[in-house]
Residue, then its C-alpha position, 0 to 999 in steps of 0.5 A: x389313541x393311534x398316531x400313523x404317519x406315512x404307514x409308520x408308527x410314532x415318530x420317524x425321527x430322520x429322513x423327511x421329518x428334517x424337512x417337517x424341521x425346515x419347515x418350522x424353521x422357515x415358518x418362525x422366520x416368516x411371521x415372529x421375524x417379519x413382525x420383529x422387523x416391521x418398525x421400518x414400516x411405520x416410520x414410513x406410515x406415520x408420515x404418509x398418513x400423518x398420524x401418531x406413532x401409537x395409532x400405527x403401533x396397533x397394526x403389529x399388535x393387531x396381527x399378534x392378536x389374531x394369530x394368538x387368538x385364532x391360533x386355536x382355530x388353525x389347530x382345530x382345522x388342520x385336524x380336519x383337514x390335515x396340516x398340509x392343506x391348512x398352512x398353505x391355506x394360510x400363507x395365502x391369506x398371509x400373501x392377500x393381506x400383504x398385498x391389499x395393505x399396499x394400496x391402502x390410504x388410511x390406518x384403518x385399511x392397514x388394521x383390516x389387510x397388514x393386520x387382520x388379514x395376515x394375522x389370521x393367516x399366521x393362525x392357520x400356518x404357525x401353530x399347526x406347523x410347531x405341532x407337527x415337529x413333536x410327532x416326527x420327533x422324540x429323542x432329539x425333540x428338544x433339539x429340533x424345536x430350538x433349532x426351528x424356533x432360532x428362525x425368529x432371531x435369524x431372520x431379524x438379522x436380515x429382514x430390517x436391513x432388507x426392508x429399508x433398502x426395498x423402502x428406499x429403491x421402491x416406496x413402502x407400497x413397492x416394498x410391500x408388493x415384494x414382501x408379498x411374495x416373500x410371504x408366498x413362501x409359507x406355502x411352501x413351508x406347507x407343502x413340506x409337511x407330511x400327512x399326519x393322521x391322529x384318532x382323536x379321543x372324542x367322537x365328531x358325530x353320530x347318525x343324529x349329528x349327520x342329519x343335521x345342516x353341513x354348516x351346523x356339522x362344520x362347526x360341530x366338528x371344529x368346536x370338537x377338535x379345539x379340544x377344550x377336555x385338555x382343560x380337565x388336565x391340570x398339569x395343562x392347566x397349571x403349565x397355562x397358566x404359569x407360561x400366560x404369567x411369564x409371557x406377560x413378563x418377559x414381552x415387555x423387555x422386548x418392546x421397551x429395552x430400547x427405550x430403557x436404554x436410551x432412558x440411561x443416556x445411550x444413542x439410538x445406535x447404541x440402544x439398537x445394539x443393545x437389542x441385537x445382542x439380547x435377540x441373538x442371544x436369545x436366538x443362540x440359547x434356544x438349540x442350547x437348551x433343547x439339546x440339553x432337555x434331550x438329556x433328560x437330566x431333568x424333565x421338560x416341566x422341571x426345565x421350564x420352571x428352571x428357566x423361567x426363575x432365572x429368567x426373572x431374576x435376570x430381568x430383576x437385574x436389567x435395572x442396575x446397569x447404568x453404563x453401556x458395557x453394564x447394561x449390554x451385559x445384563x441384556x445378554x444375561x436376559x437373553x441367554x434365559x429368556x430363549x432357553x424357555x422357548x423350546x421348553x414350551x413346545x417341549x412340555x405341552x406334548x409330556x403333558x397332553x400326549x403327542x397327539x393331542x400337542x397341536x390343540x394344546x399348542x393353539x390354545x396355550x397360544x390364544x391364552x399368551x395372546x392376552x400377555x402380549x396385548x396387556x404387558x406391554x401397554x401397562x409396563x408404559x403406563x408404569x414408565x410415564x407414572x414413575x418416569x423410568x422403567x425401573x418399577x416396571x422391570x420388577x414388578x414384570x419380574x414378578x410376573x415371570x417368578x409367579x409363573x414359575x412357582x406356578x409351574x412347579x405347584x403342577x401335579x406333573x412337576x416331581x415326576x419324570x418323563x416317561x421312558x421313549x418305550x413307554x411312550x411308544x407304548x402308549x402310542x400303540x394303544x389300538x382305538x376302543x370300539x366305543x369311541x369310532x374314529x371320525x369319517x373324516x379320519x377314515x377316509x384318510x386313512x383309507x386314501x393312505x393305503 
C-alpha cells in the first residue's frame, strides 16, 4: 500500500497540512455546530406550522441520519474521486438544502431540503474531510484532531445568538437564506484539501469488469471502495462496537440535560447554562487529550477505553446533583470526559485499519454511531415519562457507555502498543504487489501529478 501526497511520502506534518487542519476545523463548525444550534428554528416552526414540538424535532434527527448513514458513501466517492471534488460537492448540496427549506410550507418540505438534502450533503463533506487529517499528520496527529474537533463547541457559542438575531431582523425564511451562504462556505473547506492518492488493497476491475455498463462499473467500484474487508479486522470490529455502545450512552446527556435540569427546579436560564458550561468543557478537553495521546504514554486504544470508563462513571454521578452549583459541577466533570473521547476516535481508527484505509473506516464507524443518535435518545425519553425523571435512564445510559469500554479493551489490539512512527512509515512505503494493480482511476491520477 502506497500513500503519495503532492510528490512526498507519508505525512507532511507542517506547512498546507495546517490548512487540511483549517479545513476540519471549519467543517465541525458548519455542520455538528449548525445542528447544536438549530433549536432557535423550531420555535419558529411549531408556530408557522402549528404543529407539535416532536414532529419538528425530526427535522435535526433526519439530517443526523443521513450524514451517519451516508457517511459511508462520501468516503467511497472521495476515493474515487479525490476529497477535493467530493467536499465541494457536498457543501453544495448543503447550500440547496438550505435554500429550498426557506420556501417551504409544510413539515414534510422541511424533512426532504433542511434535512434529507443538507444531511446528504454533510455525508460528502465531514467524513472525508476528518479522514484526510490523519494522512497529513503523524506525531502531532492527536493534536490536530482535537483542535479541528473543537469547532463544534466553538461555533454553538456563536451560531444561537446569531441565528436568533437573523430571526428577528428577517423572519426564519429570511434567516435561512443567509445561512445558505454560510453553508457556501464548506466549498471552501473543500478546496483546502490537497489531493491525497491511496492504492487501495483491492482491485476495481479487470477486462470482464470493463465491458461491462458504466452504470454497473460505477456502482462496482463505489461498492469496492466502501471497503466492507475492514470487517475481517476484529480490533475494528471490536473498536465499532464499543464506540456504537458509548455513542448510545453518552447522546442522551445532550439532548436531555436540559430537561434534567429544569426537572431539579432550575429556570430556563439556568438550565441553558448548565449546557454551555458542559459543551465548553467538553470542547476545552478535546486538544487537551490529543496533545496528551501524542505522548504516547499510552496507546490510542488504551486512552480510549480510558476515557470512556469515566465517562461513564461521570454520567453515573450526574443524578446526585440536587442543587444548581451541584449539578453545574457534575456537568462540568461529564463534559471534561465526554470531549476527551472524541479525538481518540479519529485517532484509534488510522492505528487500527492503517492510514490509508482511515477515511473508509471513518465512513463506516459513522453509519454505525448513526443507529446510537436515532435510538439513545428517543428511549432515554421513554424511560423519563415511565419513571417520572431521569435518574433510571442516566444509569442505565451509563451502562451503555462502561460496556463499550469493556468491549474495547477484550479487542486484540488492546495490550499492545502503537507502532514506532519509523515503522509506520515503513510500512507506508511498502511498494504495491503486481497481483493486485492499481485501479485506472488511481493511475491516471497519479499520471496528472506529474
Amino acid at each position: 500500500m502506497v500513500l503519495l501526497s503532492q510528490g512526498l511520502d507519508g505525512p507532511s506534518e507542517g506547512g498546507w497540512a495546517w490548512m487540511i487542519a483549517l479545513s476540519g476545523f471549519m467543517v465541525n463548525s458548519l455542520t455538528f455546530g449548525y445542528i447544536r444550534s438549530m433549536g432557535v428554528f423550531y420555535v419558529e416552526f411549531v408556530y408557522s406550522f402549528h404543529k407539535l414540538t416532536s414532529e419538528v424535532s425530526w427535522i435535526a434527527s433526519i439530517s443526523i441520519a443521513f450524514q451517519q448513514f451516508a457517511a459511508p458513501v462520501g468516503s467511497a466517492l472521495s476515493i474515487q474521486y479525490g476529497e477535493r471534488a467530493v467536499v465541494m460537492a457536498g457543501g453544495v448540496l448543503a447550500f440547496l438544502g438550505t435554500v429550498l427549506a426557506s420556501f417551504g410550507n409544510s413539515l414534510l418540505h422541511l424533512y426532504l431540503t433542511m434535512g434529507a438534502l443538507t444531511g446528504f450533503g454533510w455525508a460528502l463533506v465531514y467524513s472525508p474531510t476528518m479522514g484526510a487529517i490523519p494522512k497529513h499528520f503523524l506525531r502531532r496527529r492527536g493534536l490536530v484532531l482535537g483542535l479541528a474537533l473543537t469547532g463544534n463547541g466553538f461555533s454553538t457559542i456563536f451560531f444561537s445568538p446569531l441565528f436568533q438575531f437573523l430571526i428577528d431582523i428577517y423572519s426564519w425564511r429570511g434567516a435561512l437564506l443567509i445561512l445558505s451562504a454560510i453553508q457556501l462556505n464548506l466549498c471552501i473547506c473543500g478546496a483546502l484539501l490537497r489531493p491525497v492518492c491511496v492504492r487501495q488493497d483491492h482491485n476495481h476491475g479487470n477486462g470482464e469488469a470493463e465491458k461491462r455498463s458504466k452504470c454497473a462499473l460505477f456502482l462496482h467500484k463505489l461498492t469496492s471502495d466502501l471497503n466492507f474487508s475492514l470487517y475481517r479486522n476484529r480490533g475494528f470490529v471490536m473498536f465499532q462496537l464499543g464506540t456504537f455502545l458509548f455513542s448510545t450512552g453518552t447522546f442522551m446527556v445532550y439532548v436531555h440535560l436540559v430537561s434534567h435540569g429544569k426537572d431539579l427546579g432550575l429556570s430556563s436560564y439556568e438550565a441553558a447554562f448548565l449546557m454551555s458550561v458542559t459543551s465548553l468543557a467538553d470542547m476545552c478537553s478535546r486538544p487537551l487529550s490529543g496533545w496528551f495521546a501524542d505522548l504516547k504514554l499510552l496507546s490510542s486504544l488504551q486512552l480510549s477505553a480510558l476515557w470512556a470508563s469515566i465517562t461513564g462513571l461521570s454520567m453515573l454521578l450526574l443524578p446526585l446533583g440536587s442543587t444548581f452549583q451541584g449539578i453545574m459541577a457534575l456537568g462540568l466533570f461529564y463534559g471534561l470526559n465526554a470531549g476527551a473521547f472524541a479525538p481518540m476516535f479519529y485517532t484509534t481508527l488510522p492505528d487500527l485499519v492503517t492510514t490509508a484505509r482511515t477515511t473508509s473506516a471513518v465512513g463506516l464507524s459513522m453509519m454505525v454511531t448513526g443507529f446510537a443518535a436515532l435510538l439513545g435518545p428517543p428511549f432515554s425519553g421513554f424511560l423519563r415519562d415511565l419513571t417520572g425523571g431521569f435518574t433510571v435512564s442516566f444509569i442505565v445510559f451509563a451502562g451503555f457507555t462502561l460496556a463499550g469500554s469493556g468491549i474495547m479493551m477484550c479487542s486484540p489490539s488492546f495490550f499492545t502498543r502503537t507502532p514506532l512512527p519509523c515503522q509506520m512509515k515503513k510500512n507506508s512505503e511498502l511498494p504495491h504487489t503486481e497481483e493486485e494493480p492499481p485501479a485506472p482511476s488511481t493511475m491516471m491520477r497519479l499520471s496528472s501529478m506529474d
